[in-house]
N, C-alpha and C positions, 0 to 999 in steps of 0.2 A: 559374190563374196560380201560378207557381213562381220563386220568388229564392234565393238562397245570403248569408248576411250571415257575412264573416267578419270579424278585424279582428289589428293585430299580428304581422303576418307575420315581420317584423325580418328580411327576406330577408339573407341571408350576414352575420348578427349574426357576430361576430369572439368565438370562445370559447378566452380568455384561459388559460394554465396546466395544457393537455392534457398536456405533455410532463409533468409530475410526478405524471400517472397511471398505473400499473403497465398495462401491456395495454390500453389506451386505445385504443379505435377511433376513434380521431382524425379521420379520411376520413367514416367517415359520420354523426359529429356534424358536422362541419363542411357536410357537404353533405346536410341534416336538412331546413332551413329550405326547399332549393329544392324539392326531393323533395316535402314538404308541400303547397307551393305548384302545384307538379305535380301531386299528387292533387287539389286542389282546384277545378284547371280539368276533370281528366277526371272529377268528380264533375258540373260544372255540364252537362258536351259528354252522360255519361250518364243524367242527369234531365231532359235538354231545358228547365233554367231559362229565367226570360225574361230575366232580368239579374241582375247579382252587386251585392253591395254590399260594400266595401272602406273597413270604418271606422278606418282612419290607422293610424300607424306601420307600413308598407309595409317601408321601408327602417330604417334602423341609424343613422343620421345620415348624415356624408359618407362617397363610395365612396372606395376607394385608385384605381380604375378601373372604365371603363364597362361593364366583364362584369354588375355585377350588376344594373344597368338595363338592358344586354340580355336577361339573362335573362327580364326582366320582361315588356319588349316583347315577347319572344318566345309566351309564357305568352299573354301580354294576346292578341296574335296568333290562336293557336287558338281563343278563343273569338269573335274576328274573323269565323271562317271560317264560322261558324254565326250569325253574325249576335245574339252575344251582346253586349248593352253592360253596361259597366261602369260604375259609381256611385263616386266615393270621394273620403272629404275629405282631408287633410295633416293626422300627429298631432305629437306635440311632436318626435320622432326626424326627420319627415320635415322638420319646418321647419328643419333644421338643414344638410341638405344642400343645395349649391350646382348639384353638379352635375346631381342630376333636371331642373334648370331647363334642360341645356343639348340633354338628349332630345327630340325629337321621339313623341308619344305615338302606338299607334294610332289608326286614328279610331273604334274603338270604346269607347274610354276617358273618361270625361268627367271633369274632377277641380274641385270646387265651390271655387270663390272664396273669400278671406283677405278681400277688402273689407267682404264684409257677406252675409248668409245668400244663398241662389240656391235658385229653388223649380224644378226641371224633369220637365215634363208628359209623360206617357209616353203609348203609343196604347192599352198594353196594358192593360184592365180599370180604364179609370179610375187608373191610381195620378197619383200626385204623391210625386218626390221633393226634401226638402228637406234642405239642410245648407250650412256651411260650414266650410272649413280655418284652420288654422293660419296664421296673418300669421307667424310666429316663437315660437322653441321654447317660452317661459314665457307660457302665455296664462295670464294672472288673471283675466278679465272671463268673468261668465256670460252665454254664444253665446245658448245656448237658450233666453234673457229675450227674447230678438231676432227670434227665428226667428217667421213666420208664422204665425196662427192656421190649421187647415186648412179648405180651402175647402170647401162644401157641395155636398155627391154626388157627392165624390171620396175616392181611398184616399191616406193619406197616409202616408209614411214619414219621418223624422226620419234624419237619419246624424250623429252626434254622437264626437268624441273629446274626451273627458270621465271624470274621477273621481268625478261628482256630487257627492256630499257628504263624497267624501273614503273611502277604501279602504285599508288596510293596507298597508303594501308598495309603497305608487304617491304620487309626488308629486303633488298637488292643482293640477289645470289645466282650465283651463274650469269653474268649480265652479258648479254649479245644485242643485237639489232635486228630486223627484220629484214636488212639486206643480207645478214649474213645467214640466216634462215632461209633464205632464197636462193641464196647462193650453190646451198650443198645439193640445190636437182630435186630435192624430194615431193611427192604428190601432197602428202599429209605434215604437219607436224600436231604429234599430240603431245601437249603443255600440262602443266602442274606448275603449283605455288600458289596463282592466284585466285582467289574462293569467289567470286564473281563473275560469271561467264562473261566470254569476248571472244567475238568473229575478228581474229585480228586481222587476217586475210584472206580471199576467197580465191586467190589465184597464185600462189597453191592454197591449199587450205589448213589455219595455222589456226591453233583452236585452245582457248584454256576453256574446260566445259565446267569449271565453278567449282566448288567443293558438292560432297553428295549428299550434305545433311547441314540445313544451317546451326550452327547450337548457340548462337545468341542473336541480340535486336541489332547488333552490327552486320548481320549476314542475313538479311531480308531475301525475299521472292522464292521462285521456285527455285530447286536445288537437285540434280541429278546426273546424267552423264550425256553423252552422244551415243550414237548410232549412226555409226561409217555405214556405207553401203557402196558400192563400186556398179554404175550403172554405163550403158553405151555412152557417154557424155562423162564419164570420170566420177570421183569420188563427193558421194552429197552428205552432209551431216546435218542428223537433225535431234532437238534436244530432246530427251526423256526424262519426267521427272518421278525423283526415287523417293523425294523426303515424305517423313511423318509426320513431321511436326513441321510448321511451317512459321517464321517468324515476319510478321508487318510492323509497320509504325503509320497510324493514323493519324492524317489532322483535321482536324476539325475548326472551320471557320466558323463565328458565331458573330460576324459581321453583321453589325442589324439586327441579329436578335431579340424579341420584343420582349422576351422573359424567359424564365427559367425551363420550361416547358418546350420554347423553342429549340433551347439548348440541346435537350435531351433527345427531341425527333433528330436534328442534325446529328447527334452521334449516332443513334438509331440508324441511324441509314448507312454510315459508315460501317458501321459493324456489319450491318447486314449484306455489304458489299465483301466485306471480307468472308464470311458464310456462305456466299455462294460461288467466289473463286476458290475457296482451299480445296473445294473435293471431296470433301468428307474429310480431310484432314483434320489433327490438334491444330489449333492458330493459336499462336503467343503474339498478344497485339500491345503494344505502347500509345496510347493514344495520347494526343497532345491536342487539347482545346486552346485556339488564342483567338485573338480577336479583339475588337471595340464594338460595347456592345451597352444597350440601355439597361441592359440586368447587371451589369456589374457591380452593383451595392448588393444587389441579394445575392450575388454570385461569391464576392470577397469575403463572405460573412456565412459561406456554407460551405466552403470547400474539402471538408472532410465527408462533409453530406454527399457531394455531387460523385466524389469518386467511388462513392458506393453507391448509387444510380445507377454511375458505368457502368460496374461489375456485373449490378442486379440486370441492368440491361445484356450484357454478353451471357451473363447465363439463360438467358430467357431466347436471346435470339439462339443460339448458338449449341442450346439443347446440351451444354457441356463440352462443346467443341472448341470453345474460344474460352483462352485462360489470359487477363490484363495482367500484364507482365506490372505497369505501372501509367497513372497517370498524371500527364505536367497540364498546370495550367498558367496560364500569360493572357491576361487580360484587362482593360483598359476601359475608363469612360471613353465616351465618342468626342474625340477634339475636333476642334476648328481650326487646322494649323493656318488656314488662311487670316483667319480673324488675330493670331498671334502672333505672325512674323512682324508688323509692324512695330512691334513694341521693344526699345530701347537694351532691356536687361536681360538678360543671358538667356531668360527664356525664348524671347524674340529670336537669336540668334541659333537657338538650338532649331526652330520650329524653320530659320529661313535654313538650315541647312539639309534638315529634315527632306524638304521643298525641295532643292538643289536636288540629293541622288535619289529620288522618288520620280522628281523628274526629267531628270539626263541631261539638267543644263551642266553639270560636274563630271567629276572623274565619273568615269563610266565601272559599275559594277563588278564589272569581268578583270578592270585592270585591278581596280580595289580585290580582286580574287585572286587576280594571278601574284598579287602584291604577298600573298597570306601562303600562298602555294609551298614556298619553299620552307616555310614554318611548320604549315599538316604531315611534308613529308620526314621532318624529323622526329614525330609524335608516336608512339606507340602503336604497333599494329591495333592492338586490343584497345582502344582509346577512340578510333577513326573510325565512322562507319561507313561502309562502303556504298559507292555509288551515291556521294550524293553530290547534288550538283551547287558547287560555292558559290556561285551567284544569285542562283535562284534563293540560297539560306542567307545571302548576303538581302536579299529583298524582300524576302520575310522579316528579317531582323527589322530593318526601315520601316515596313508594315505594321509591325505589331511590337517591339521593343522599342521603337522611336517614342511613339504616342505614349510608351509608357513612363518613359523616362521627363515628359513633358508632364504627366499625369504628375509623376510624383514630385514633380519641382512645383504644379500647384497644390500638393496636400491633397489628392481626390484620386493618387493612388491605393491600389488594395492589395493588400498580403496575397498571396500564393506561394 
C-alpha cells in the first residue's frame, strides 16, 4: 500500500510586486504552483499510489475566476482515470473561498466535512481515513480533541490542517498538542498549514510535508510532498520533491577578501553550489554579501557595479537557470575591536560589548533569542522567513553589523 500526503498547494497563489524585479520571470513563477501540482498527480499516476491525501489550503482564498478550479478538476481528473481517490480536508485559505462551492468535484475526490470529524473506510489494507475541514477561515477550536479513537485491526490516518502548538511564521488554527495526536491510536497523521517540512514524530508518524511550491525567498529549499508506503515494519515516509522553481538565499562571506576579484570568486562558488543542487531547476536566489573586508573602499563606491557582476555572474554559471531575486550588501573595514575596547568613549564601550556576546562571557545568544521569540511570533506570516535559526542571525548581526556600527562611529563606514 502506497499514498502521496501532500498539503498547501495555494494553487495560482497571486504574487504580488514581480514588476519591481529586475528580469523577473514572471510567467513561471506565476505558473509554479500549477506545474507542482502537475508533477504531483504524474508522481501519484507513476508509483501507482492507492490514494492521495490533500491536507487543506488547496486554493488562495477566493478565485478572480473559474480557471483555477478547473485546473483542479482537471488534475483531480487524471488521477480519475486510474482510479485514484482523493482524501482532503478545507484549510483556513480554502474556507474563504465562495466559489469551490459552486464546482461540481470529480467523483474521485472526496472532501471531509466542517460539521464534525468523518472517518472513511477504504478496501485498501484495512485503512481508515479520518479528518475534518474547516467550517471558516479562523478555526480556534482544537478538531483533533474530536477526532475518533482508531478502531482495532485497522490503519488509521488522521488529515489534519493545523498549527498544533503554534509554528513560526503561521497563525495558530485548529491548535492541539502532540499528545493529543497520540492520543486518537492513529499510525499516520497527515498535517497541513505549515509550508516547511517537519518530522514532528516518528512513532506514530505525524508529518507536515511543507507546502508543494515555494513562491517567494521566505519559503526556501526543496518543496514537494511524501510518499507513505506501508512495509512489514509499518508506515515509512519519504520526501519527494515537486517544485519548479526553487527559491535560496545566499551568503556570502568576504572575510579577508583581498579585492574586488576575490569578492566575485566567493560568490562564484556560491552560485555555483546553487547550480548544481536545484536539478535543473529555476533558482531564485537572494544573495547577501557581508563581511570585513580590505576591499571595502572600492567595494562602497561600486555597489551598483558589483550587483551587476552578480547577475552577470548567475547568468553565466546558471546558463539562465538562476534569476537574483535581489542583492544586500553589509560590509565593513577590518576592525581591531581588541585595540578599541580600552578607550574611554562610547566607542570603547560599544567595541567591549561587542567582545562580551561574540564571546559568551554575557547573556548568551539563545536567551537574547528567546527574549525576541514572542515578538517574531506576532509579525506577519508574510514578513518572517521560515526556518531561520535566531541565534545564529543573532551572531551574524554581532559579526558583521557590530563592526559596522563601530565603522560608522569612526567615519570609515560605506554606504550600501
Amino acid at each position: 500500500m502506497k499514498f502521496l500526503h501532500a498539503a498547501d498547494v495555494h494553487l495560482d497563489s497571486p504574487l504580488r510586486g514581480l514588476d519591481r524585479y529586475e528580469g523577473a520571470p514572471a510567467d513561471e513563477i506565476r505558473g509554479a504552483t500549477r506545474k507542482a501540482l502537475a508533477n504531483l498527480v504524474s508522481l501519484a499516476l507513476d508509483e501507482e499510489v492507492d490514494f492521495v491525501i490533500l491536507a487543506g489550503d488547496l486554493f488562495d482564498g477566493d478565485w478572480p475566476d473559474f480557471n483555477t478550479g478547473l485546473f483542479f478538476v482537471q488534475q483531480m481528473a487524471r488521477l480519475g482515470t486510474r482510479d485514484i481517490r482523493v482524501y482532503a480536508v478545507r484549510g483556513n485559505h480554502d474556507a474563504e473561498s465562495k466559489m469551490t462551492r459552486k464546482l461540481p468535484w470529480p467523483r474521485n475526490v472526496h472532501f471531509f466535512s466542517h460539521r464534525q470529524p468523518e472517518s472513511v473506510a477504504l478496501d485498501v489494507c484495512d485503512v481508515v481515513i479520518h479528518g475534518q475541514s474547516f467550517a471558516h477561515q479562523k478555526v480556534v477550536e482544537d478538531l483533533a480533541a474530536s477526532y475518533p479513537a482508531a478502531p482495532p485491526g485497522k490503519i488509521s490516518i488522521g488529515v489534519l490542517h493545523t498549527s498544533i502548538d503554534g509554528r513560526e511564521g503561521h497563525a495558530t488554527y485548529a491548535p492541539t498538542t502532540l499528545e493529543v495526536l497520540k492520543s486518537r491510536g492513529y499510525d499516520y497523521w497527515a498535517l497541513g498549514h505549515v509550508h516547511k517540512r517537519e518530522l514532528v514524530s516518528r512513532q506514530p508518524l505525524v508529518v507536515f510535508p511543507g507546502n508543494l511550491q515555494g513562491r517567494h525567498v521566505r519559503e526556501l529549499g526543496p518543496k514537494g510532498c511524501e510518499l507513505v508506503t506501508l512495509t512489514p515494519d509499518g508506515l515509512r515516509c519519504e520526501h519527494r520533491s515537486l517544485d519548479v522553481l526553487r527559491w535560496y538565499a545566499v551568503d556570502v562571506d568576504i572575510a579577508e577578501a583581498a579585492d574586488v576579484d576575490e569578492v566575485l570568486d566567493r560568490t562564484a562558488a556560491a552560485l555555483r553550489a546553487v547550480a548544481e543542487g536545484a536539478g535543473g531547476r529555476l533558482s531564485a536566489v537572494r544573495v547577501s554579501i557581508a563581511g570585513r573586508s580590505a576591499a571595502h573602499e572600492t567595494l562602497s563606491t561600486r555597489l551598483h557595479e558589483l550587483r551587476q557582476q552578480v547577475r552577470a555572474l548567475a547568468i553565466d554559471l546558471g546558463r539562465g537557470s538562476i534569476w537574483i531575486e535581489k542583492v544586500n550588501v553589509a560590509i565593513s573595514m577590518p576592525i581591531d575591536l581588541g585595540a578599541l575596547k580600552d578607550r574611554s568613549d562610547p566607542i570603547g564601550e560599544l567595541a567591549r560589548q561587542l567582545e562580551i556576546l561574540e564571546g559568551g562571557d554575557g547573556p548568551s545568544l539563545e536567551a537574547l533569542a528567546a527574549e525576541l521569540q514572542s515578538l517574531r511570533q506576532k509579525l506577519p506570516a508574510e514578513i518572517v522567513q521560515e526556518g531561520i535559526d535566531a541565534a545564529g542571525q543573532l551572531q551574524r548581526l554581532c559579526e558583521n553589523l557590530g563592526p559596522q556600527l563601530v565603522s560608522r562611529a569612526l567615519g570609515q563606514e560605506g554606504e550600501s
